[in-house]
C-alpha positions, 0 to 999 in steps of 0.5 A, a space after each residue: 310396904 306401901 308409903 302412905 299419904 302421910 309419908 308421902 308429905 313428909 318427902 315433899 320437905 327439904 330432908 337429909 338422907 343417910 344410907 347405911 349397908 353392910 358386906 357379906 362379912 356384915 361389916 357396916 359401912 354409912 354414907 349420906 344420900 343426895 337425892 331420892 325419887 318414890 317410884 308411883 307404886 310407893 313401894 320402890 324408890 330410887 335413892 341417889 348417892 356418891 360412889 366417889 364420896 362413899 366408894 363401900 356403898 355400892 360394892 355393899 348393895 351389889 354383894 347384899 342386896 340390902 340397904 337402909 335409907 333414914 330420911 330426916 327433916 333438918 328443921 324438926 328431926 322427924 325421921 323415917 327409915 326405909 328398909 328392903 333389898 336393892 339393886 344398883 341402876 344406871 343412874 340418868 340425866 333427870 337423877 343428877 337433876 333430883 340430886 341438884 334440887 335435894 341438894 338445894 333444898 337441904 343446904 338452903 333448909 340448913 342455912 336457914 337453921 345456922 349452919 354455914 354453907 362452907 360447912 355443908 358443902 363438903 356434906 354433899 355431892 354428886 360426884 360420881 352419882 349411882 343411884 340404888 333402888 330399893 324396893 320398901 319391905 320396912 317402915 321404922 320411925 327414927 323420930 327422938 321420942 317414945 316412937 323411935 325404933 317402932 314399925 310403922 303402921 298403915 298410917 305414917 304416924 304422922 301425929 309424931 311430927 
């Protein structure tokens, strides 16, 4: 599935991520994502996360190849779900940078709501930085209100935001 320009906006904001796979045994386990990159065909990116934090993401993506990555926006809770199959690549220099400015961006948008840098540190990391990348077979909305848990269209829904 394709991200449409709408979509492609609503990654251009400072976001939060979490990561949700399940075992073979379909065991569920969820992490929070540090940094992501939408390849240019818009039907693949590449989300970035702590195998030293959240050490049952990647054994789960190498046994299943599936992963859900939900991508929030802190300041309005808009939110969407990306679902398909991934793979587990090597993760880069220019990744552990995508990781930093993601960071940055969330801790600032957080900050900038309330919340305590203390408090958020402990949220996000690098360490140990894999990074998944998942090619898109499903869009949902995640967005609280009547359109929650809906496919997403051709068109983002942008008008729920």
């Amino acid at each position: 599935m394709r991200v449409d320009d709408g979509l492609l906006d609503f990654f251009n904001r400072p976001l939060m991520c979490i990561i949700a796979v399940a075992d073979e045994t379909r065991r569920p386990s969820a992490g929070r994502g540090v940094g992501f990159q939408l390849l240019e065909d818009r039907e693949t990116i590449d989300v970035i996360f702590s195998a030293w934090q959240w050490p049952r993401l990647e054994p789960c993506i190498r046994q299943t190849g599936r992963i859900a990555a939900t991508f929030v926006s802190p300041s309005d809770y808009v939110s969407f779900q990306l679902k398909g199959t991934a793979a587990i690549r090597d993760t880069e220099t220019p990744d552990l940078n995508r990781a930093d400015r993601f960071m940055t961006a969330a801790t600032d948008e957080l900050e900038a709501l309330g919340v305590a840098r203390r408090l958020i540190a402990p949220w996000l990391t690098a360490r140990e930085a894999r990074v998944a990348r998942l090619a898109i077979s499903e869009i949902y909305v995640q967005t609280p209100g009547p359109l929650a848990g809906m496919l997403a269209g051709e068109k983002s829904d942008a008008s729920t935001r």
